[in-house]
PDB file with SEQRES, HELIX, SHEET and CRYST1 records, atoms N, CA, C and O in Angstrom:
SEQRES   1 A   79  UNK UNK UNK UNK UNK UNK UNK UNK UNK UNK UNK UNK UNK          
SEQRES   2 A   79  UNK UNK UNK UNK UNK UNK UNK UNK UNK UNK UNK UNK UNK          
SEQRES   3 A   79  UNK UNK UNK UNK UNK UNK UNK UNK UNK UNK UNK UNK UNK          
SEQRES   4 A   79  UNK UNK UNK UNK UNK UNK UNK UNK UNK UNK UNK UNK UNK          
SEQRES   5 A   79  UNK UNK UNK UNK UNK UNK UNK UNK UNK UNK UNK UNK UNK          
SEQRES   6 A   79  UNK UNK UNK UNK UNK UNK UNK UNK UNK UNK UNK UNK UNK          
SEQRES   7 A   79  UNK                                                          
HELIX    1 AA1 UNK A   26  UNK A   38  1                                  13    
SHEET    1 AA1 3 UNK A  17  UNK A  22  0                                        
SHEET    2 AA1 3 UNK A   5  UNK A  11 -1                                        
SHEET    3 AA1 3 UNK A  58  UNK A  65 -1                                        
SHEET    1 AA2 2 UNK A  42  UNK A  45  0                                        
SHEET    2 AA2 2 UNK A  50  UNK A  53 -1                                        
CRYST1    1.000    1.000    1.000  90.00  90.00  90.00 P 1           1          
ATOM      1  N   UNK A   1       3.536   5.538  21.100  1.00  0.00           N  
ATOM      2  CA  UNK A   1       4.097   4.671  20.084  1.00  0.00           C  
ATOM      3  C   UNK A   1       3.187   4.671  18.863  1.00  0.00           C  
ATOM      4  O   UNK A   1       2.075   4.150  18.954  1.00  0.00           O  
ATOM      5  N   UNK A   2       3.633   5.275  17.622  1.00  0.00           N  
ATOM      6  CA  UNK A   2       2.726   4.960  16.653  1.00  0.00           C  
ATOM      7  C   UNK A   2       2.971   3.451  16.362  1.00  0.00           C  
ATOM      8  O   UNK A   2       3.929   2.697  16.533  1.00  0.00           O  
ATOM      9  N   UNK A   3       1.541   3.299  15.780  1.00  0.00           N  
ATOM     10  CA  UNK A   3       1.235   1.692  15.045  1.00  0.00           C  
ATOM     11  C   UNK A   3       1.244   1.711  13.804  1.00  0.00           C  
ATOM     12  O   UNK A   3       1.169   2.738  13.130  1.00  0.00           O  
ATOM     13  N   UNK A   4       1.331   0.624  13.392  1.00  0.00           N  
ATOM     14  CA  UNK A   4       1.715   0.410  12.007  1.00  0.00           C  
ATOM     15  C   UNK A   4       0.406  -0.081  10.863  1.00  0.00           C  
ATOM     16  O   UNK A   4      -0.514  -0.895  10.939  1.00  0.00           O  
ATOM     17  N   UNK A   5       0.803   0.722   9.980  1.00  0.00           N  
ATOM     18  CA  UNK A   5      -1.003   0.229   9.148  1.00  0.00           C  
ATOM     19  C   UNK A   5      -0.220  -0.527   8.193  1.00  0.00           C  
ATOM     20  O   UNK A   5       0.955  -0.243   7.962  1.00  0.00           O  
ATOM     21  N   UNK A   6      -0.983  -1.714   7.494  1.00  0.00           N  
ATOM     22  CA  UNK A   6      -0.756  -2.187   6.437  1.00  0.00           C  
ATOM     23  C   UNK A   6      -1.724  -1.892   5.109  1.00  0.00           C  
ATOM     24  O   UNK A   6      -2.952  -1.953   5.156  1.00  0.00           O  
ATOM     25  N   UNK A   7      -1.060  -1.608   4.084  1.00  0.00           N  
ATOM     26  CA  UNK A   7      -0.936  -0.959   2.582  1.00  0.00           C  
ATOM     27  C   UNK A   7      -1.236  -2.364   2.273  1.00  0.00           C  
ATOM     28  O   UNK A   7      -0.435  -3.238   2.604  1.00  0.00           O  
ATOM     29  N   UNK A   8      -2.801  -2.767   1.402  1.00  0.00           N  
ATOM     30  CA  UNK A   8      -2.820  -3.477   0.478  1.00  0.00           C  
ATOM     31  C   UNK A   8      -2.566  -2.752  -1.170  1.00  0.00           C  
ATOM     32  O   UNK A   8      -3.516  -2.049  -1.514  1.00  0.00           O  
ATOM     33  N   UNK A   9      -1.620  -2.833  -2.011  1.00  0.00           N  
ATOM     34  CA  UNK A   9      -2.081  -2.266  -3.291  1.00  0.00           C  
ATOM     35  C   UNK A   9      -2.380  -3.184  -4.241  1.00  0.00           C  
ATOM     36  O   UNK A   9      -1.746  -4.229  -4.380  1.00  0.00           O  
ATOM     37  N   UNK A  10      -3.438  -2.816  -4.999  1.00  0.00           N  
ATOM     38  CA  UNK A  10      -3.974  -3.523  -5.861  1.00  0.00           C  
ATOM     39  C   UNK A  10      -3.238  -2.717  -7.445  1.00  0.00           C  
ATOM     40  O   UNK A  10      -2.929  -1.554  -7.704  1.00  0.00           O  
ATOM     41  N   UNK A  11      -3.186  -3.911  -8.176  1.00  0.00           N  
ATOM     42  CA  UNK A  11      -2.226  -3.500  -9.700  1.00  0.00           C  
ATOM     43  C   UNK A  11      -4.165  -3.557 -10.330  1.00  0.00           C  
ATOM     44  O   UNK A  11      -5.186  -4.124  -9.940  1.00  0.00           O  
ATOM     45  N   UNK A  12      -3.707  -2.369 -11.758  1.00  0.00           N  
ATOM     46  CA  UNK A  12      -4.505  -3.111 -12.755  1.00  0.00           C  
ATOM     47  C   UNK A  12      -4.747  -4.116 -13.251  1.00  0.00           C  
ATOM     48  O   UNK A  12      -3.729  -4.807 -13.291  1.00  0.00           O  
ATOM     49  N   UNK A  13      -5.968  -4.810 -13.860  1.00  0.00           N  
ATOM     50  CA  UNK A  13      -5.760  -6.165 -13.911  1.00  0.00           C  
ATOM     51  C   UNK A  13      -5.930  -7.375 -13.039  1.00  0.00           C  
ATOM     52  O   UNK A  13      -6.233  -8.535 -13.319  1.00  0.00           O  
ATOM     53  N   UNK A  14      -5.731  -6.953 -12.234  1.00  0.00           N  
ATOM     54  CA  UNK A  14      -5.123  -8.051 -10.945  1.00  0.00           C  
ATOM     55  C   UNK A  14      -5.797  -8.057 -10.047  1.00  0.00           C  
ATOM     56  O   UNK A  14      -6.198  -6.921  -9.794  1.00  0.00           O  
ATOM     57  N   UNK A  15      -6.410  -9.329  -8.917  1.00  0.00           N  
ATOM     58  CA  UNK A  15      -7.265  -9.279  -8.021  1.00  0.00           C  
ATOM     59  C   UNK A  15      -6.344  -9.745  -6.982  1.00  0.00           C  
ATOM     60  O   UNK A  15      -6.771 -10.114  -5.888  1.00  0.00           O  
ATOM     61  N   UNK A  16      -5.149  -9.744  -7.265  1.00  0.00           N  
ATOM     62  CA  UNK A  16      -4.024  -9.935  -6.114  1.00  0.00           C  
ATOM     63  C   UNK A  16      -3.948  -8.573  -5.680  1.00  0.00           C  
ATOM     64  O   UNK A  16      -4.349  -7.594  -6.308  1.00  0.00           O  
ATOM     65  N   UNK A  17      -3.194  -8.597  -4.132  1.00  0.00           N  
ATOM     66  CA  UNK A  17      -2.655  -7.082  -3.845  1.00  0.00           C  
ATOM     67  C   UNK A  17      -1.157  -7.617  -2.533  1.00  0.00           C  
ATOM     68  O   UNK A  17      -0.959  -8.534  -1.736  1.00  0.00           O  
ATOM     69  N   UNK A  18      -0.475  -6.441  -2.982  1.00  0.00           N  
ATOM     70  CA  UNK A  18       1.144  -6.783  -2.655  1.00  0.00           C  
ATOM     71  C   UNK A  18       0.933  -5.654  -0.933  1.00  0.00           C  
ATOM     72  O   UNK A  18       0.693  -4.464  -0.729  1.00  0.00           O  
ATOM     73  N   UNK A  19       1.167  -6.767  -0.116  1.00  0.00           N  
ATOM     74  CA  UNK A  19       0.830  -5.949   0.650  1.00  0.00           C  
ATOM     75  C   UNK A  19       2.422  -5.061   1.466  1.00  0.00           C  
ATOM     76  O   UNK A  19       3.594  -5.418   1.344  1.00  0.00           O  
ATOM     77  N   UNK A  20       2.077  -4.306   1.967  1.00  0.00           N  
ATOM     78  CA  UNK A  20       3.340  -3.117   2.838  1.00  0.00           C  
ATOM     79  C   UNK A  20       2.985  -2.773   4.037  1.00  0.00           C  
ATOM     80  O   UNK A  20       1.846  -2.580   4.464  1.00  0.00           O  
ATOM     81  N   UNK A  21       4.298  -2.676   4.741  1.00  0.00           N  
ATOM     82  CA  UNK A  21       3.297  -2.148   6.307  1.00  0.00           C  
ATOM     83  C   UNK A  21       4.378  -0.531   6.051  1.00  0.00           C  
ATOM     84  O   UNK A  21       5.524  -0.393   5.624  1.00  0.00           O  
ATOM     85  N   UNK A  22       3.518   0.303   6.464  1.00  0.00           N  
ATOM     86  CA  UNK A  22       3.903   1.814   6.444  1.00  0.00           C  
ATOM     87  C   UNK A  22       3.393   2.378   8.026  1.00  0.00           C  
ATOM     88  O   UNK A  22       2.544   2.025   8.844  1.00  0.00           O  
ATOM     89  N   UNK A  23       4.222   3.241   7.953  1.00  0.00           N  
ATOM     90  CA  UNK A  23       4.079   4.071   9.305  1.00  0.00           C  
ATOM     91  C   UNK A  23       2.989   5.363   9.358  1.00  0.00           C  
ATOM     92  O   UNK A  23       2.215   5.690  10.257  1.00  0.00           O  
ATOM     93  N   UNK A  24       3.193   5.847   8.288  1.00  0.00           N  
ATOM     94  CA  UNK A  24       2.259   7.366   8.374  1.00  0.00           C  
ATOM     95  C   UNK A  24       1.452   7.264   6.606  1.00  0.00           C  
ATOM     96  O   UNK A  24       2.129   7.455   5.596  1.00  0.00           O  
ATOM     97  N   UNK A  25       0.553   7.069   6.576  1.00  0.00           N  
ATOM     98  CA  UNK A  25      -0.670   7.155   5.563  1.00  0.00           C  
ATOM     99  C   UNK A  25      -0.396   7.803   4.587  1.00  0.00           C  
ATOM    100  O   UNK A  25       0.030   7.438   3.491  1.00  0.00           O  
ATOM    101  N   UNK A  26      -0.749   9.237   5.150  1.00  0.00           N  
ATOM    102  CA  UNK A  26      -0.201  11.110   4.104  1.00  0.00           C  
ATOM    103  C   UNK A  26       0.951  10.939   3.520  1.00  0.00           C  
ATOM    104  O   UNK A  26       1.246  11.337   2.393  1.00  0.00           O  
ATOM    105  N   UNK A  27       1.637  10.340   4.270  1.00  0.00           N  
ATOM    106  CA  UNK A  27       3.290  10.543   3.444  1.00  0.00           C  
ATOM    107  C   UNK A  27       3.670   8.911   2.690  1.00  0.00           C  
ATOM    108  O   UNK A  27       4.722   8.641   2.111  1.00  0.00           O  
ATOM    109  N   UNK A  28       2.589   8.057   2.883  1.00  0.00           N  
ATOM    110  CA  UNK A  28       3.029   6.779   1.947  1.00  0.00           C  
ATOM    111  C   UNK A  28       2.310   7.738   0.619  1.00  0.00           C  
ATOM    112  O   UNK A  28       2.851   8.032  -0.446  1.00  0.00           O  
ATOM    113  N   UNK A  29       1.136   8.041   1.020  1.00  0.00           N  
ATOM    114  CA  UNK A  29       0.031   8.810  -0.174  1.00  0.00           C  
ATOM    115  C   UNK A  29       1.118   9.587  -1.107  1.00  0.00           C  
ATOM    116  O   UNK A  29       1.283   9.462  -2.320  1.00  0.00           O  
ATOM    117  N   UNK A  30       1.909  10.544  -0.060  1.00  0.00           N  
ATOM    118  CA  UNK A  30       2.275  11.619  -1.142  1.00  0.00           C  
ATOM    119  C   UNK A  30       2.742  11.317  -1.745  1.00  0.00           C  
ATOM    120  O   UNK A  30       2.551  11.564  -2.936  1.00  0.00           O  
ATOM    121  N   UNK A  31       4.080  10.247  -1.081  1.00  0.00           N  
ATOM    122  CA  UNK A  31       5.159   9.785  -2.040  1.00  0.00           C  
ATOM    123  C   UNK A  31       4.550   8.969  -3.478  1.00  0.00           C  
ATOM    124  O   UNK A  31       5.085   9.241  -4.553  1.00  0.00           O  
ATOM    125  N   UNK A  32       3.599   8.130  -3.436  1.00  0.00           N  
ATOM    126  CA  UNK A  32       3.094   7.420  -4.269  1.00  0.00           C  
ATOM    127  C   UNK A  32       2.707   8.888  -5.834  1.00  0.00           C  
ATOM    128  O   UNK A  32       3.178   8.964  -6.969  1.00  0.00           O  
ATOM    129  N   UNK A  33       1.871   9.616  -5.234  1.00  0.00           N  
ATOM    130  CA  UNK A  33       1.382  10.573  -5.803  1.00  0.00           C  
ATOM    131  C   UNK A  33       2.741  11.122  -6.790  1.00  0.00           C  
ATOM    132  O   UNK A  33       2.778  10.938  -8.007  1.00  0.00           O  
ATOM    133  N   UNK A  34       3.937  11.897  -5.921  1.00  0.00           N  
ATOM    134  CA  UNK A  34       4.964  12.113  -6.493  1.00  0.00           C  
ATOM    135  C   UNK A  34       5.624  11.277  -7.488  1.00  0.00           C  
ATOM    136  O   UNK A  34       5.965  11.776  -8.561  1.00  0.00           O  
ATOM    137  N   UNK A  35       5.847   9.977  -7.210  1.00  0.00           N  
ATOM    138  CA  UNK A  35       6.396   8.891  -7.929  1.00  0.00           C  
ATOM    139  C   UNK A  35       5.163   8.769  -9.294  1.00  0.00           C  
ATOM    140  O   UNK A  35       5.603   8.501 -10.412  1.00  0.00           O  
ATOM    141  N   UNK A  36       3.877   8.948  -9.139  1.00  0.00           N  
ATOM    142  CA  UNK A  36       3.341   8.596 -10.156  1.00  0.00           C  
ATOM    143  C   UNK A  36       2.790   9.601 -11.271  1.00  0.00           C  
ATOM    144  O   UNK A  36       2.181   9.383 -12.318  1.00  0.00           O  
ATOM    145  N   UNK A  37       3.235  10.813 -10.649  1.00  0.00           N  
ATOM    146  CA  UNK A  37       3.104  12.001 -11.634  1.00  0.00           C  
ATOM    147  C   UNK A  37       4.896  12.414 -12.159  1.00  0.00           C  
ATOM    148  O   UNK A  37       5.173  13.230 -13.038  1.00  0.00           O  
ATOM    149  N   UNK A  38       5.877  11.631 -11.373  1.00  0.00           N  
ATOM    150  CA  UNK A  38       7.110  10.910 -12.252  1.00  0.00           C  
ATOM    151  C   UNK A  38       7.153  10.135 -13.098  1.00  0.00           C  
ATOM    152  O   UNK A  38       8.040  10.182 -13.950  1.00  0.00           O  
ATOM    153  N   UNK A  39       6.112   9.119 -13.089  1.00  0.00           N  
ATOM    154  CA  UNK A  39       5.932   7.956 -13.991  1.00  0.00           C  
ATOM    155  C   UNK A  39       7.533   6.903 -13.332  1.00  0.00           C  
ATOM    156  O   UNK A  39       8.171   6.140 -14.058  1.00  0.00           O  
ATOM    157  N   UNK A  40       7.744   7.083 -12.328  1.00  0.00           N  
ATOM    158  CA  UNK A  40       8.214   5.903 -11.766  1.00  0.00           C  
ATOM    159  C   UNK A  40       8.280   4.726 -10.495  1.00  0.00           C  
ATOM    160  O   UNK A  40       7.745   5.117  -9.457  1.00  0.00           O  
ATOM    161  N   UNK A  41       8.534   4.130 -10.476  1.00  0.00           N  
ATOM    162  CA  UNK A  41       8.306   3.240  -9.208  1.00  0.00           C  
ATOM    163  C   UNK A  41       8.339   3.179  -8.245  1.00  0.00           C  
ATOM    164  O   UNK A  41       9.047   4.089  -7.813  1.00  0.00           O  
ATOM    165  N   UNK A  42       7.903   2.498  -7.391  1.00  0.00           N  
ATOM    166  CA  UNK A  42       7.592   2.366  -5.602  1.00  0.00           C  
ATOM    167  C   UNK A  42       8.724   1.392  -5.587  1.00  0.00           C  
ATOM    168  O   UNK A  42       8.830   0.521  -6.451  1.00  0.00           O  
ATOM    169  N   UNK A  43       9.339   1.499  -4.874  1.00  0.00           N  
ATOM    170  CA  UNK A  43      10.652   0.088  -4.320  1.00  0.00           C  
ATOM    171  C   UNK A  43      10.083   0.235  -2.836  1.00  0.00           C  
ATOM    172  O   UNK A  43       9.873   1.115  -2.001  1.00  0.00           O  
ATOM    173  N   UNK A  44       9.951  -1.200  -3.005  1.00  0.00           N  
ATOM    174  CA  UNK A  44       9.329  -1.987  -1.331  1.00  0.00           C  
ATOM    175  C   UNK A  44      10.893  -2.834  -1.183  1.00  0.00           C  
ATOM    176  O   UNK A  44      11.469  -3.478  -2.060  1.00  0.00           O  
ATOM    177  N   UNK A  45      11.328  -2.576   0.237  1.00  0.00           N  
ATOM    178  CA  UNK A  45      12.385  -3.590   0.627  1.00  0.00           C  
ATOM    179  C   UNK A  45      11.387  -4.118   2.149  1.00  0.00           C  
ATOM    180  O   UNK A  45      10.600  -3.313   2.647  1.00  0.00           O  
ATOM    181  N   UNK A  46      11.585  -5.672   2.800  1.00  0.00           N  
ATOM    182  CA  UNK A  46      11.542  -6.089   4.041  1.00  0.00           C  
ATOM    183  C   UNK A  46      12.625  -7.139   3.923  1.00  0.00           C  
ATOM    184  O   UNK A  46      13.660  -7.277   3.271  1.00  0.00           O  
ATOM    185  N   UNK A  47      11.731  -8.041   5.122  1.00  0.00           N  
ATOM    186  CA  UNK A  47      12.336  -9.596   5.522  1.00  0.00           C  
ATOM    187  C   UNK A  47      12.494 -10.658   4.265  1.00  0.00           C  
ATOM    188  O   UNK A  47      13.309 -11.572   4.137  1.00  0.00           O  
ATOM    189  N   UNK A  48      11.304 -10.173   3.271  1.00  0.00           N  
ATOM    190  CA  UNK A  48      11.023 -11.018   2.537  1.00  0.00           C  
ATOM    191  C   UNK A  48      11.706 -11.159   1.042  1.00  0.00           C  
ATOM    192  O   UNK A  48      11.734 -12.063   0.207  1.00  0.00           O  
ATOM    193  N   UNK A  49      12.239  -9.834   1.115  1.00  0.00           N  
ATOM    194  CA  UNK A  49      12.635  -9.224  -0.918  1.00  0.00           C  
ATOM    195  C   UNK A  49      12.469  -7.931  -0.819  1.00  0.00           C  
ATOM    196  O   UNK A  49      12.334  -7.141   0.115  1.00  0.00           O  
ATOM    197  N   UNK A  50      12.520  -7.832  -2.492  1.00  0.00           N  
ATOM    198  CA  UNK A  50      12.387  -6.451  -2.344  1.00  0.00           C  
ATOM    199  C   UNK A  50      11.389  -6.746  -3.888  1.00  0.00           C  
ATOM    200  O   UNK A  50      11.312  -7.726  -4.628  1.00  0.00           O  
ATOM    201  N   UNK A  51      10.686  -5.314  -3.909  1.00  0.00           N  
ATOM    202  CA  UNK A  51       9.330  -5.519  -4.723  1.00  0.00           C  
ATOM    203  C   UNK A  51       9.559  -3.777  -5.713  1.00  0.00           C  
ATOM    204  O   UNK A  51       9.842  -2.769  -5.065  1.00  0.00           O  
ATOM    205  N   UNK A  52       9.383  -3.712  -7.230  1.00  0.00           N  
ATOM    206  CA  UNK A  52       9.327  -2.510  -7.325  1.00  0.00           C  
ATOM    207  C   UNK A  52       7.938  -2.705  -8.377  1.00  0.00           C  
ATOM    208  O   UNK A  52       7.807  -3.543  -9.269  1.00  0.00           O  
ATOM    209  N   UNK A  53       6.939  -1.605  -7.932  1.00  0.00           N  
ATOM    210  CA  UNK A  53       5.373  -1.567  -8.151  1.00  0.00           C  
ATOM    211  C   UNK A  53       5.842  -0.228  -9.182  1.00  0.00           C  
ATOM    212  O   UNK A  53       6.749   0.529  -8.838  1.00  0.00           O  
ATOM    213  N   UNK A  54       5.086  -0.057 -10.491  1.00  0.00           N  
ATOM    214  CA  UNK A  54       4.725   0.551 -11.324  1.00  0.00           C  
ATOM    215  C   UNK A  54       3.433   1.654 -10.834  1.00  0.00           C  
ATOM    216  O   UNK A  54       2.248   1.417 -11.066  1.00  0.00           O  
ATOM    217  N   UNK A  55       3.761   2.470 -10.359  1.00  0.00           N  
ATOM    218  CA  UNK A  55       2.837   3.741  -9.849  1.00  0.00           C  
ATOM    219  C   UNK A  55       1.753   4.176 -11.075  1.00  0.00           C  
ATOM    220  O   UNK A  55       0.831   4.874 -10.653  1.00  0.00           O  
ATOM    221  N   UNK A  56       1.727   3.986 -12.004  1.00  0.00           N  
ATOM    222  CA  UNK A  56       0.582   4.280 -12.718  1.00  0.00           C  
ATOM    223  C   UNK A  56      -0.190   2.951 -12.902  1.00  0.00           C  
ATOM    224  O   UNK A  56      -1.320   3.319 -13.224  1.00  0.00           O  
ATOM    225  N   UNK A  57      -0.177   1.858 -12.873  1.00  0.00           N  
ATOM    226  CA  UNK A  57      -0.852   0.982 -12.455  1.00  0.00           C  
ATOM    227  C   UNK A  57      -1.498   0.507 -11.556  1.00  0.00           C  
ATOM    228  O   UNK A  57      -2.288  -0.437 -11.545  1.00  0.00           O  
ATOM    229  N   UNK A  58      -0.988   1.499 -10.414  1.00  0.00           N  
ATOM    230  CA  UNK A  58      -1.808   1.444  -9.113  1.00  0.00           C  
ATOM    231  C   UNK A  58      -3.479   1.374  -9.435  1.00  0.00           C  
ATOM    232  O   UNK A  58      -3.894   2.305 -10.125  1.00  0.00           O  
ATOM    233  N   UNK A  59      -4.329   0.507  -9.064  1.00  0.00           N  
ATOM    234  CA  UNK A  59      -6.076   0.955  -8.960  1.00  0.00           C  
ATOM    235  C   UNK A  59      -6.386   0.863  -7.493  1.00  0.00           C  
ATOM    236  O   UNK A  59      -7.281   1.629  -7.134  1.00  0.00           O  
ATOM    237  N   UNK A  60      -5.863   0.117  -6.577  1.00  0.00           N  
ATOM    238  CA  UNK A  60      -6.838   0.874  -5.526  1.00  0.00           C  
ATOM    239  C   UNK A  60      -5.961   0.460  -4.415  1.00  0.00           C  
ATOM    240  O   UNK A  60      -5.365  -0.609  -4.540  1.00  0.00           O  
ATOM    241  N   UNK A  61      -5.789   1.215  -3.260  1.00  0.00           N  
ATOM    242  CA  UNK A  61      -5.022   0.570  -1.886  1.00  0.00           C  
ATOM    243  C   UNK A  61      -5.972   0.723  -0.966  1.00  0.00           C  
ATOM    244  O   UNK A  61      -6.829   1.590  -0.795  1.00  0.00           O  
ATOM    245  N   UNK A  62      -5.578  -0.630  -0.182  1.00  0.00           N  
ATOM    246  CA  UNK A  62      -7.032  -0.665   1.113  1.00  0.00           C  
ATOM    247  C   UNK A  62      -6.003  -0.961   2.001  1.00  0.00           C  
ATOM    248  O   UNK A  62      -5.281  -1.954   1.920  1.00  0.00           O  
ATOM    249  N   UNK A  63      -5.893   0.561   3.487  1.00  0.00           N  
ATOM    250  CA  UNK A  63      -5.448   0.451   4.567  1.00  0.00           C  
ATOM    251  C   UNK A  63      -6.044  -0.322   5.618  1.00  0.00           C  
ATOM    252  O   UNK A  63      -7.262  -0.493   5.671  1.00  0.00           O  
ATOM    253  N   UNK A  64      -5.048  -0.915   6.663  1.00  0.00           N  
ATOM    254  CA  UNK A  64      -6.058  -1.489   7.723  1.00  0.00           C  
ATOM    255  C   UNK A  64      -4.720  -1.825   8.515  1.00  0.00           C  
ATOM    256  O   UNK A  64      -3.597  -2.083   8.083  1.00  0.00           O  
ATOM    257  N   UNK A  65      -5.196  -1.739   9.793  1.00  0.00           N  
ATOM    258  CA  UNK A  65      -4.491  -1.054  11.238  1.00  0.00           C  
ATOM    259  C   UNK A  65      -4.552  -2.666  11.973  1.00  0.00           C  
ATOM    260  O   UNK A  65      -5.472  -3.397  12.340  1.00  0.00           O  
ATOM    261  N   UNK A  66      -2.909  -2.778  11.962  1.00  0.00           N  
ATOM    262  CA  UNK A  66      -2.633  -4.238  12.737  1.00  0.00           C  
ATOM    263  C   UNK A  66      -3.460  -4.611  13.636  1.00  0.00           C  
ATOM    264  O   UNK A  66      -4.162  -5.615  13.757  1.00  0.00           O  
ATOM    265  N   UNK A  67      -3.236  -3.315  14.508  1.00  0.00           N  
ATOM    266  CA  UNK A  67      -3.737  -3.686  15.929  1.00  0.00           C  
ATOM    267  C   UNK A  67      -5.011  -4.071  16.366  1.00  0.00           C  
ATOM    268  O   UNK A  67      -5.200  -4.012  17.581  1.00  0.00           O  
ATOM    269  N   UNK A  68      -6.127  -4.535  15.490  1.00  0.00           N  
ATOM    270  CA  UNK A  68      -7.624  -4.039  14.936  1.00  0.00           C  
ATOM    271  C   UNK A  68      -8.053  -5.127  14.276  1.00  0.00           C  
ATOM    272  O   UNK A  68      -8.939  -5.917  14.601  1.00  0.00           O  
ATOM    273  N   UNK A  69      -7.134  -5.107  13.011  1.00  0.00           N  
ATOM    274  CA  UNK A  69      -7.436  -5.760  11.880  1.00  0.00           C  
ATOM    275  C   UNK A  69      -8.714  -5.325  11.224  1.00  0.00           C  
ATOM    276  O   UNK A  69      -9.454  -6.063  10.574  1.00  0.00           O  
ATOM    277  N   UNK A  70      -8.956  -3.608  11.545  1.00  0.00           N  
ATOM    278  CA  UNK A  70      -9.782  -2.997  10.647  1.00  0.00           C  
ATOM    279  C   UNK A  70      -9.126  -2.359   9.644  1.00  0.00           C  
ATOM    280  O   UNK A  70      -7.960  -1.990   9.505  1.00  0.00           O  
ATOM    281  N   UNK A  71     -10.467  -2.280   8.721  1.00  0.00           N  
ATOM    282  CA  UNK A  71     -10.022  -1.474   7.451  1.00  0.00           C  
ATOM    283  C   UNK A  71     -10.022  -0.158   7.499  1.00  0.00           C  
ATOM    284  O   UNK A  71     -10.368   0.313   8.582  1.00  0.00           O  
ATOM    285  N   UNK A  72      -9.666   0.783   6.436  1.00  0.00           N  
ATOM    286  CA  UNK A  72     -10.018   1.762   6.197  1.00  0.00           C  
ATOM    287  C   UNK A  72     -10.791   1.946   4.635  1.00  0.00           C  
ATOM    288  O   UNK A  72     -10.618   1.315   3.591  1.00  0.00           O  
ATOM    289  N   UNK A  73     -11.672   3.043   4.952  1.00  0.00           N  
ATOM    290  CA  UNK A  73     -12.065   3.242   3.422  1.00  0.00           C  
ATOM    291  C   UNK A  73     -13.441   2.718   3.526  1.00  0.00           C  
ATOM    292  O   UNK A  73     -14.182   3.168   2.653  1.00  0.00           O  
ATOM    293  N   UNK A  74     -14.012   1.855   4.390  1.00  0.00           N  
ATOM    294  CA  UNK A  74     -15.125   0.950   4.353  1.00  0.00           C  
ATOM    295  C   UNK A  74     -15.079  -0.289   3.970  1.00  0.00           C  
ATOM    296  O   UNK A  74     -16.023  -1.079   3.964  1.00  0.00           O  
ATOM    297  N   UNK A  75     -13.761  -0.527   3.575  1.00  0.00           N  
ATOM    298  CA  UNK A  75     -13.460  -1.911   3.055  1.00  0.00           C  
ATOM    299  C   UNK A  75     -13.634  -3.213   4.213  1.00  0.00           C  
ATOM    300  O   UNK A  75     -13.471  -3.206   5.433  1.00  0.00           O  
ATOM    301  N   UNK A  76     -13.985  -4.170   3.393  1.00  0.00           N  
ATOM    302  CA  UNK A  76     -14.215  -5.544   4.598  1.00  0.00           C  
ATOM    303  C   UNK A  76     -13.251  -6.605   4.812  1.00  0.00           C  
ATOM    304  O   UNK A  76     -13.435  -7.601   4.111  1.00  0.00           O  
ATOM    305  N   UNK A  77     -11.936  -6.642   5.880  1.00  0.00           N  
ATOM    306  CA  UNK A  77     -11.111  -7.635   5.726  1.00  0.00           C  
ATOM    307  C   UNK A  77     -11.354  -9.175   4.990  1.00  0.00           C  
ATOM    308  O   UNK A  77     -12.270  -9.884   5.404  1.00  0.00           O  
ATOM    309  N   UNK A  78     -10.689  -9.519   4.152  1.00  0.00           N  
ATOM    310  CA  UNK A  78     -10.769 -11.080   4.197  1.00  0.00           C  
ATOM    311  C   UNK A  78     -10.612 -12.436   5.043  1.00  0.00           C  
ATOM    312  O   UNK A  78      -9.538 -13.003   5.244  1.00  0.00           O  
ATOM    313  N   UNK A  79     -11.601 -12.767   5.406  1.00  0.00           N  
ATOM    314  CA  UNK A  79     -10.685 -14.211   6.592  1.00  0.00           C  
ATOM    315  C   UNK A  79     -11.582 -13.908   7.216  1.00  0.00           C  
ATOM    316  O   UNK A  79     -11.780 -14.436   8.310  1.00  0.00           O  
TER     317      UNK A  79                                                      
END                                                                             
């Protein structure tokens, strides 16, 4: 069974981050990559709404693995 990582992205500007849960890393990466050498947006749908993020505003995403509640990257959870 794969597990599910959660996508913090951080906007320019902003010390908020919109978080996403994604299945496979490489392919949230690529798509982002693709979309932002498009110059267009990420559309997030869940439970909650739906969210569309400006891909060249992206500055930084910090992964981290439910099951754990570790990070990736070296980053240090909050809480």
């Amino acid at each position: 069974m794969a597990k599910n990582l959660t996508a913090k992205i951080y906007m320019v500007g902003s010390t908020a981050g919109v978080e996403v849960e994604i299945k496979d890393k490489e392919k949230f990466l690529e798509e982002l990559k693709k979309l932002s050498s498009e110059n267009d947006f990420y559309i997030h749908s869940d439970d909650d709404g739906e969210i569309a993020i400006n891909t060249s505003l992206i500055q930084a995403i910090e992964f981290s693995d439910e099951s754990d509640g570790k990070s990736s990257a070296g980053l240090v959870p909050n809480g």
